[in-house]
N, C-alpha and C positions, 0 to 999 in steps of 0.2 A: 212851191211850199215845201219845204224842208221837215227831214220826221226828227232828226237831231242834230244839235251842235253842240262839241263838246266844248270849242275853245272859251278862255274867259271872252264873255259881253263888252262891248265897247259902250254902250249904253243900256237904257233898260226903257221900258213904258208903266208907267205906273197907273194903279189900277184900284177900286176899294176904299180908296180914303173916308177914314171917317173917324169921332171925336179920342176912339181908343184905340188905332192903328193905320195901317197903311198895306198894300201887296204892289208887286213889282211883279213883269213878267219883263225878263233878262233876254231869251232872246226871241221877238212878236212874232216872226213868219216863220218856227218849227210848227209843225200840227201837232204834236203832243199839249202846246201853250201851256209849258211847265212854268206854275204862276208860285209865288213864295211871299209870305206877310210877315209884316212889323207887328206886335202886341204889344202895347204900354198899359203895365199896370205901377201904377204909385211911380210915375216918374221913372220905372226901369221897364229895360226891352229886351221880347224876347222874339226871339229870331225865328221863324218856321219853315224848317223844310226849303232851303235856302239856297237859290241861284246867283253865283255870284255876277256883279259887275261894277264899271269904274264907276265911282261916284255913289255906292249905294251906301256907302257909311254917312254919308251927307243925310242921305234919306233917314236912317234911323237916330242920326242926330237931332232931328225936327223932335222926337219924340222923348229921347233922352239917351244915358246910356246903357248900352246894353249888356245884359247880366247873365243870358243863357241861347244856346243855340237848339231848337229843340226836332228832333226827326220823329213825326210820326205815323210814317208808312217804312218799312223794314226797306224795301227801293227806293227811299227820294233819302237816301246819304249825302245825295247831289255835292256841294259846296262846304256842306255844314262846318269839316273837321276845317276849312280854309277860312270862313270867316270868325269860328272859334279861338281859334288861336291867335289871329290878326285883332280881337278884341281880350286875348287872354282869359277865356270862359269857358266853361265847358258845354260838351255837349250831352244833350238832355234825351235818355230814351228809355220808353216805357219800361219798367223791372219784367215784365215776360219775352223782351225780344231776346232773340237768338242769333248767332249769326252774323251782329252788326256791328256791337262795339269794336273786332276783333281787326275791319278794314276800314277805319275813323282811325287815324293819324292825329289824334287828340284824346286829353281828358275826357272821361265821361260819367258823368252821373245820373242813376234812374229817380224815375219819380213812378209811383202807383194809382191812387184816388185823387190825387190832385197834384197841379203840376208846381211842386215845390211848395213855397206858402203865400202863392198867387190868386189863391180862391178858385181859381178853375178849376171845373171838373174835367176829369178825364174819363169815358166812358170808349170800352174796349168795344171795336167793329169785327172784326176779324183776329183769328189763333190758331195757324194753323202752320203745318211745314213749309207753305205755300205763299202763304198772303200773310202777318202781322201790320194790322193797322188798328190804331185808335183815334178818338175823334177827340178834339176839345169845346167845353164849351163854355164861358162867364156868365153866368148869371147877371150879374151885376151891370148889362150889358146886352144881351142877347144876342153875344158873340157865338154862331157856331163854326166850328174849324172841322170840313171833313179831306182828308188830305185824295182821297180816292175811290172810294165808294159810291159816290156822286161826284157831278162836276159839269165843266159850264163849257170843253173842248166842244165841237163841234159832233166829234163822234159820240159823244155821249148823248146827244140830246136826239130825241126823235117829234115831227112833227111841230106843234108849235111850244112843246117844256122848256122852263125856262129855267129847270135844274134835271139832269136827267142822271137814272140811274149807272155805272158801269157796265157796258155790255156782257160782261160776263158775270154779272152779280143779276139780271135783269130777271133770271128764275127764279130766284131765291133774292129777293130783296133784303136791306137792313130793315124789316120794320122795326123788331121790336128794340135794336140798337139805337137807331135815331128817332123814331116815330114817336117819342117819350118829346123830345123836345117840341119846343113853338117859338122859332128864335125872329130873331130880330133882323137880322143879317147871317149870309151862309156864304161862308170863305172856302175855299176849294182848294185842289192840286192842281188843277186842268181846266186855264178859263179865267175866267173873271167868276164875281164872288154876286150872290145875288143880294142887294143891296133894299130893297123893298119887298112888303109883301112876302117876303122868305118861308114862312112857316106856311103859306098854300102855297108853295113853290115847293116845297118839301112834303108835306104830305102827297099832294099829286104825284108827283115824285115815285114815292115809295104805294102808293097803292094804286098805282095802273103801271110800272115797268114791264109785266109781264105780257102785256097788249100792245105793244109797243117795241121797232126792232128801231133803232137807228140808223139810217140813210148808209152814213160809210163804215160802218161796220164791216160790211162787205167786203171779206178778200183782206181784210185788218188784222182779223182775230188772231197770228202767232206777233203783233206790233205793241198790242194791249196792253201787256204787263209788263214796262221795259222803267221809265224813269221815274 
């Protein structure tokens, strides 16, 4: 098992389908399992936090075409400015990031309370010199998108959760950031997305992390904060 691979994906494993998107993990056997989703709202797509590979414009075709590329964690830059440009779109980041427009080799434009005029909310996780992330979520849908704060890698989960919080957040949980939702479905950075049940996937989640260590955490902790 591999912790990275930079080169473009020769294929990809797809992951999350469901009536208003799609996720893709690009390359299956890194352990980070840096996973990236399709959103369609009204027939347009928006790109999340996006790993590239061959054949993945196929995939967002299914959905329709796509209109924006959007990063929201300050580290998953991943791919974005490469299939931005390859679709002639910009890319989409929060109006408080710092730091990132500046190494995206593309357009970029921010979005604040909502992302553009998609209906999604946007509700900020993290602001710090450190960590910028924020999470998205549709109402319309009970889409929640959290890109890293939770997640469904291996190392994230301890025991038998079936969404587990980041190990280095597991002190200090998001409650009061996510714990406000009750979604429908919960899309991830890391993992596959939790597709049932989600909102007591997510609660439990956030109010037992601190009782709970993760198995490979161990000997992990300078690998944690990378893509």
């Amino acid at each position: 098992m591999t912790f990275r691979v930079d080169e473009r994906a020769t294929d990809f494993r797809e992951i999350d389908r469901f009536d208003g998107g799609v996720g893709w993990i690009a390359h299956p056997d890194e352990r980070m399992q840096r996973a990236s989703h399709a959103l369609e709202i009204d027939g347009k797509v928006w790109v999340i936090d996006p790993v590239d590979a061959d054949g993945i414009d196929d995939l967002f075709a299914e959905f329709g075409e796509v209109t924006g590329v959007v990063v929201l964690l300050d580290r998953h830059k991943r791919d974005a400015a490469a299939i931005a440009n390859r679709h002639d779109v910009p890319v989409f980041l929060p109006d408080f990031f710092e730091g990132v427009s500046e190494e995206l080799d593309a357009p970029v434009a921010r979005f604040s309370r909502t992302l553009s005029d998609t209906g999604i909310e946007v509700q900020t996780v993290v602001n710090n010199r450190f960590w910028q992330e924020v999470a998205l979520y549709n109402p319309a849908d009970g889409t929640l998108v959290v890109p890293e704060s939770v997640g469904r890698a291996a190392y994230f989960l301890a025991g038998s959760e079936r969404l587990g919080v980041h190990p280095m957040r597991r002190a200090i949980p998001p409650r009061a950031e996510l714990g406000q939702f009750t979604p429908e479905r919960v899309l991830v950075g890391h993992g596959h997305g939790v597709m049932s049940d989600a909102a007591t996937a997510l609660e439990d989640a956030l109010a037992n992390s601190r009782r709970r260590t993760p198995l490979l955490y161990a000997g992990m902790a300078r690998q944690l904060l990378p893509i």
